[in-house]
C-alpha positions in Angstrom: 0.0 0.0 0.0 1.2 3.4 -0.8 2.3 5.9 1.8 0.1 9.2 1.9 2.5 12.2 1.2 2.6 14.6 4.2 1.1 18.0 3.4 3.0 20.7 4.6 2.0 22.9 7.8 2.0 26.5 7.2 4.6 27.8 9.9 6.9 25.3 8.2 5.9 26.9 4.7 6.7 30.6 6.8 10.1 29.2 8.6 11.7 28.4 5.0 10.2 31.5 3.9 11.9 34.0 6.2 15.1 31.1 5.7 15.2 32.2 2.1 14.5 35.6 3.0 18.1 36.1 5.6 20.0 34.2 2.7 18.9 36.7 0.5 19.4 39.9 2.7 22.9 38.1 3.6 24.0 37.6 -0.3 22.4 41.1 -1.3 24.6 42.6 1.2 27.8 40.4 0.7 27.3 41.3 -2.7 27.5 44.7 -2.3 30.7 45.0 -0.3 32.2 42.4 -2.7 31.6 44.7 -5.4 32.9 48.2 -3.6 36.5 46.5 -2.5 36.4 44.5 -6.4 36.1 48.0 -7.4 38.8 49.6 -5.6 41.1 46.9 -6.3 40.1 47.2 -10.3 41.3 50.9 -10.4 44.4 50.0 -8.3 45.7 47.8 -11.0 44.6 49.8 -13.5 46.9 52.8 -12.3 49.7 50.1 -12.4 49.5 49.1 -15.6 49.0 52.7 -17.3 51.7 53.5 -14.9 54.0 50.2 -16.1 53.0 50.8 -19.7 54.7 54.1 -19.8 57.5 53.4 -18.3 57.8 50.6 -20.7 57.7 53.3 -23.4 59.8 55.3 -22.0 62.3 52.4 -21.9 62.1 51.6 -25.3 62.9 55.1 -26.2 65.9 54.6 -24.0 67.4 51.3 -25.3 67.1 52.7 -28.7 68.6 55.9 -27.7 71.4 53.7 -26.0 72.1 51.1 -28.9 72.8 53.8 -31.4 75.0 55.2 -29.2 77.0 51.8 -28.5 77.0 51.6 -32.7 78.5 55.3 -32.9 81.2 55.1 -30.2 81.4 51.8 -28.5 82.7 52.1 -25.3 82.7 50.2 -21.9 80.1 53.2 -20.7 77.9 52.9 -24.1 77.4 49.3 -23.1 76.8 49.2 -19.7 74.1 52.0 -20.5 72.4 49.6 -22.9 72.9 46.7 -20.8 71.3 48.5 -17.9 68.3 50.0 -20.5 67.6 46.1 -22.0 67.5 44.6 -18.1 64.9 47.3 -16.8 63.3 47.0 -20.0 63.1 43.0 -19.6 62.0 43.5 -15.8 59.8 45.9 -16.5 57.5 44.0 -19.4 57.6 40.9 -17.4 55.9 43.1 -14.9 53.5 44.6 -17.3 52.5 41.4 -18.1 52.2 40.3 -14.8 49.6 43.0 -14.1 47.8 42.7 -17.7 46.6 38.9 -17.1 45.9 40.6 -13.0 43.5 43.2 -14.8 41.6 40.6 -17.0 40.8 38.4 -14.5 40.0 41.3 -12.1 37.4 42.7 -15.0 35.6 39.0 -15.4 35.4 38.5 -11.6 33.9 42.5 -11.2 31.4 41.6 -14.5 30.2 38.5 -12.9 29.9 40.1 -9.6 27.9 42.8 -10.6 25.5 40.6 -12.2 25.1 38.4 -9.1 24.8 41.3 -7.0 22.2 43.5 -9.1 19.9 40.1 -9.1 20.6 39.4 -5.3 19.2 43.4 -5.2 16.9 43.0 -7.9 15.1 39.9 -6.2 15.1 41.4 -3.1 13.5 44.5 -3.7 10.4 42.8 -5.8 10.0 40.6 -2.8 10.1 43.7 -0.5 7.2 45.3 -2.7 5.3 41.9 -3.3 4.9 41.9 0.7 3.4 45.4 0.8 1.6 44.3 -2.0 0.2 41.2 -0.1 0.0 43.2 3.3 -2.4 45.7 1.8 -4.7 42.9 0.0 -4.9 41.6 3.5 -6.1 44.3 5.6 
C-alpha cells in the first residue's frame, strides 16, 4: 500500500520563507561590499598598468637611444648604459604582463559580480514590494 504524502504545515511553509529571506538579505549585502573592494582593487591595478606601460615606453625610447650610441662610439660606458636599458626593459615588461593577465581576471570577476549582485538586489527589492503588495490585500 502506498504511503500518503505529508502536506505541509504553514509555519513550516513561513520558517523556510523567512530562511530564504536572511540568505537573500545576507548575499544582497555580501554582494555589495564584494563589489565596492572588487572595485577599488580594479582601479588600483589599472593605475599600475598605465603607470608600467609608460614606463615601458619610456624604456624603449631609452634602449634605442642607447644602442645607437654603443653603434656610434662603442665604449665600456655605451654598453653598460644599454645593458642596464635592456634589463629594466626585460623586468619591467615581465611586470606589465604580470599586471595585464591581474586586470583581466579582475574585469571578469567585477562583471560576474555585478551581475550576481544586481539580481541578489533586484530579487530582493520585488520581494520587498510583493509583501506590501500582499499586506495591503490583507487588511
Amino acid at each position: 500500500m502506498a504511503k500518503a504524502k505529508s502536506i505541509a504545515k504553514s509555519d513550516f511553509v513561513e520558517r523556510n520563507l523567512e530562511a530564504g529571506l536572511e540568505k537573500l538579505a545576507v548575499a544582497a549585502t555580501a554582494g555589495a561590499r564584494a563589489l565596492a573592494v572588487r572595485s577599488k582593487d580594479g582601479k588600483k591595478i589599472t593605475v599600475t598598468v598605465k603607470r608600467l606601460a609608460k614606463k615601458r615606453a619610456s624604456l624603449i625610447k631609452r634602449k634605442k637611444v642607447a644602442s645607437k650610441r654603443a653603434k656610434r662610439a662603442p665604449s665600456g660606458e655605451t654598453r653598460k648604459a644599454l645593458r642596464s636599458a635592456v634589463r629594466e626593459l626585460a623586468s619591467t615588461t615581465k611586470l606589465l604582463g604580470k599586471a595585464r593577465a591581474t586586470k583581466a581576471d579582475q574585469a571578469v570577476e567585477l562583471a560576474a559580480l555585478k551581475l550576481a549582485s544586481r539580481r541578489a538586489t533586484g530579487y530582493a527589492r520585488a520581494i520587498a514590494q510583493i509583501d506590501r503588495t500582499v499586506g495591503r490585500a490583507t487588511k
